[in-house]
N, C-alpha and C positions, 0 to 999 in steps of 0.2 A: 507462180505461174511461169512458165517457161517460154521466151519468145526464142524466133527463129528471123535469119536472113533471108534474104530472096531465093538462094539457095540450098538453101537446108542448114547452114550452121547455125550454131544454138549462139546466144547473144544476151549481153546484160549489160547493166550498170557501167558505166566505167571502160568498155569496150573499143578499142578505135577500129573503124571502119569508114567504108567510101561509101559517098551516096551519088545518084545518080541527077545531076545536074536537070532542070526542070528543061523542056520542048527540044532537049538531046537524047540522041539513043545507045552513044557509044562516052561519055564524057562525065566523070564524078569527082568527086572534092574530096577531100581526107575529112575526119572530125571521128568525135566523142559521145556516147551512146551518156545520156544524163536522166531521161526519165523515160517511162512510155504512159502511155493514155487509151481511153476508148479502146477498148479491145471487144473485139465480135468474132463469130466465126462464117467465113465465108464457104460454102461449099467443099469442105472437109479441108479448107485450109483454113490455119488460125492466123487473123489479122488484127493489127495494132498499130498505135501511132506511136513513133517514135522524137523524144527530142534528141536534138542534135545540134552539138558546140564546135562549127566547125573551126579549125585552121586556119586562121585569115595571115595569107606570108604580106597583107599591105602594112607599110607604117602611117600611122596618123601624127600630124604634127599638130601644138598647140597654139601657133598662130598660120595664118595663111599668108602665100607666097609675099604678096605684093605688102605686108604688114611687116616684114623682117627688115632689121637692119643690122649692119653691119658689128660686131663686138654684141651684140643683147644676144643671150643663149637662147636656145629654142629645144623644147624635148621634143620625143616622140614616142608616142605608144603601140601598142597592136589592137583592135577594135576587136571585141568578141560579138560573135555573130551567132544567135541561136535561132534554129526553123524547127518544129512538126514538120516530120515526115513520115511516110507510110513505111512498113518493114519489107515491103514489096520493090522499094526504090535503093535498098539498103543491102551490101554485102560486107562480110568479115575481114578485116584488115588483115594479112600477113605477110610475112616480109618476099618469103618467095614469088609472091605476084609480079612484081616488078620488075619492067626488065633490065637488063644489064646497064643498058643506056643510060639509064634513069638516075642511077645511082653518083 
């Protein structure tokens, strides 16, 4: 079966794109298209859930601040973040989108 973005482009497995941040209208996150779900068809659009692995740029550390001392190492890792989302909140990553600024 064939899914689509919010604006028409076709979309799969594997995919990176932006989703559209929840009770914003203009602001989305980067990430990774991983599975889809429930799929139904809405009024001659086809709709589906999408998982999605997003990009987390935070570092997580393995002890907490006030826990550190001086000379003892401390790592850090990246926290992976996965949500269902709808393919209606969801467009196609590509590089030309962004602006010059950005970069």
């Amino acid at each position: 079966m064939e899914h689509f973005d919010n604006i028409g482009n076709k979309i799969g497995i594997g995919d990176e794109v932006l989703v559209l941040v929840p009770k914003t209208d203009a602001t989305y996150r980067r990430g990774v298209i991983i599975d889809f779900r429930n799929e139904w068809n809405r009024e001659d659009y086809f709709q589906c859930e999408v998982l999605i692995e997003y990009w987390c740029e935070r570092l997580y550390c393995d002890t907490k601040w006030c826990y550190q001392k001086r000379g003892e190492p401390v790592t850090f890792s990246k926290k992976i973040t996965k949500a269902w989302r709808s393919n209606t909140d969801i467009i196609l990553y590509k590089e030309n989108i962004l602006n010059k600024y950005d970069k």
